[in-house]
C-alpha positions as CSV (number, residue, x, y, z in Angstrom):
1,X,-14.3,2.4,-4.4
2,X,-12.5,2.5,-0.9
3,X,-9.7,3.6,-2.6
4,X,-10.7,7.2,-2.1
5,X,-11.2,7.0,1.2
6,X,-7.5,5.6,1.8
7,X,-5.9,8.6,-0.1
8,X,-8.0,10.4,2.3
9,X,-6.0,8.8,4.6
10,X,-2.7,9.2,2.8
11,X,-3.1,12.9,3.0
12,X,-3.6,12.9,6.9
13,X,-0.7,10.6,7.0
14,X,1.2,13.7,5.4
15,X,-0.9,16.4,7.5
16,X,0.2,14.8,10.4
17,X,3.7,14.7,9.9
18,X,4.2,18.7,9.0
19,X,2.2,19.4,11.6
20,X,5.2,17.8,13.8
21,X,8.0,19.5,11.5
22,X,6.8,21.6,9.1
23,X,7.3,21.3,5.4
24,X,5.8,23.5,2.6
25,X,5.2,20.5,0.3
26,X,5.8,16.9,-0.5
27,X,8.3,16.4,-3.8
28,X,8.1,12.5,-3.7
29,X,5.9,10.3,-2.3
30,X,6.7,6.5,-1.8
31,X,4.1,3.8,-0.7
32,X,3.9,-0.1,-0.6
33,X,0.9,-1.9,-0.9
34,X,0.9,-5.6,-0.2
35,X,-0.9,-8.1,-2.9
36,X,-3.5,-8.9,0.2
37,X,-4.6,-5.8,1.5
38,X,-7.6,-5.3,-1.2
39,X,-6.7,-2.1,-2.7
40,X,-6.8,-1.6,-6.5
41,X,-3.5,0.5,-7.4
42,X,-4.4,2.1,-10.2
43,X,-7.6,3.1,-8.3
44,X,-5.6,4.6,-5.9
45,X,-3.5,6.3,-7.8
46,X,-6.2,7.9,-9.9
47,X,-8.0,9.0,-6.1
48,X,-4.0,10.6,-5.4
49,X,-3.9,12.4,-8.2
50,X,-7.6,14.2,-7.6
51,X,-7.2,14.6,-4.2
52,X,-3.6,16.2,-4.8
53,X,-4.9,19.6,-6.1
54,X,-4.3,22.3,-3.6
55,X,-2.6,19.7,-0.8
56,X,0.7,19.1,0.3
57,X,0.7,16.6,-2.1
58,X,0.1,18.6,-5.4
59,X,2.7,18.2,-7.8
60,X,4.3,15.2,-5.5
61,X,5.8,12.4,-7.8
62,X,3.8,9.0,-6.0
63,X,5.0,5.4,-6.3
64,X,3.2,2.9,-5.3
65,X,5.5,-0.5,-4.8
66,X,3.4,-3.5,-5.2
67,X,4.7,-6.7,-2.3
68,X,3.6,-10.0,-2.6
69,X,1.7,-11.8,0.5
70,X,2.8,-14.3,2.4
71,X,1.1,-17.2,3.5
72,X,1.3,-20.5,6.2
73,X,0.9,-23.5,4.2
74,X,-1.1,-26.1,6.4
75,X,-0.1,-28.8,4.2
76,X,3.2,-28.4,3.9
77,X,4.1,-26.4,7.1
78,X,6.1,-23.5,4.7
79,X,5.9,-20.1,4.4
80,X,5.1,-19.1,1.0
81,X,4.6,-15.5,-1.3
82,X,1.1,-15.4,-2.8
83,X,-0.6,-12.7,-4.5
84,X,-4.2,-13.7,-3.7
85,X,-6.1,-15.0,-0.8
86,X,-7.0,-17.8,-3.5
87,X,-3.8,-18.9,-4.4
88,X,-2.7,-22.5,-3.4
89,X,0.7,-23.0,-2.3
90,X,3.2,-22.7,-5.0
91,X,5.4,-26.1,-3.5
92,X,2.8,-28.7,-3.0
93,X,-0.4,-27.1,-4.8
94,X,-2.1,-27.1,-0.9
95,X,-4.9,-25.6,0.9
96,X,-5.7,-24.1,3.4
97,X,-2.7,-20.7,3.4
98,X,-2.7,-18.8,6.3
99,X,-1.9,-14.9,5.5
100,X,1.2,-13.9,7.0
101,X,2.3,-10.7,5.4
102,X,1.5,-8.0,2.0
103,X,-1.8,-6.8,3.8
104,X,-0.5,-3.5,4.6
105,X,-1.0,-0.3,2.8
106,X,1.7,2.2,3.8
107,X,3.3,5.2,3.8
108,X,7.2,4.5,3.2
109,X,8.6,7.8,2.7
110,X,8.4,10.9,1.8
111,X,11.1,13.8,0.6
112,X,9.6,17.4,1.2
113,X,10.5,21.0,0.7
């Protein structure tokens, strides 16, 4: 479950940035997470919440928006959303895709106190 390891990384996302202008905690957390970059949400949000206790991050509200991938279609020479590395292309049912996009996991925003 890598999932715990990236709220591991969530939380020094958040370190880091009070420790360039403080803050005494984080009141709403926002992240995207793109179809393709492997990470199990609910997973994630379950390591969040456990790892919240006695962080900035305790008592932070945390959304997690889900993006779909993009893909090159080599069969039809289109850009395409997909929400799995399996997918075929949604115009002409082709193979091989290309990832493009939605394998990022990121920290969008935060508001803080």
């Amino acid at each position: 479950m890598h999932e715990i390891s990236l709220a591991g990384g969530i939380l020094q996302v958040v370190e880091q940035a009070c420790a360039r202008d403080p803050f005494e905690r984080v009141t709403h957390l926002r992240l995207q997470a793109g179809a393709l970059a492997g990470v199990e949400l609910s997973a994630l949000r379950f390591a969040l919440d456990s790892l919240a206790p006695g962080t900035l991050l305790e008592g932070a509200q945390i959304d997690i928006d889900e993006l779909a991938g993009r893909a090159w279609c080599m069969h039809c020479s289109t850009s395409v959303p997909i929400f799995s590395r399996l997918d075929l292309c949604p115009l002409c049912e082709g193979a091989p895709l290309q990832p493009t996009g939605g394998t990022d996991l990121k920290v969008v925003d935060m508001r803080v106190v």
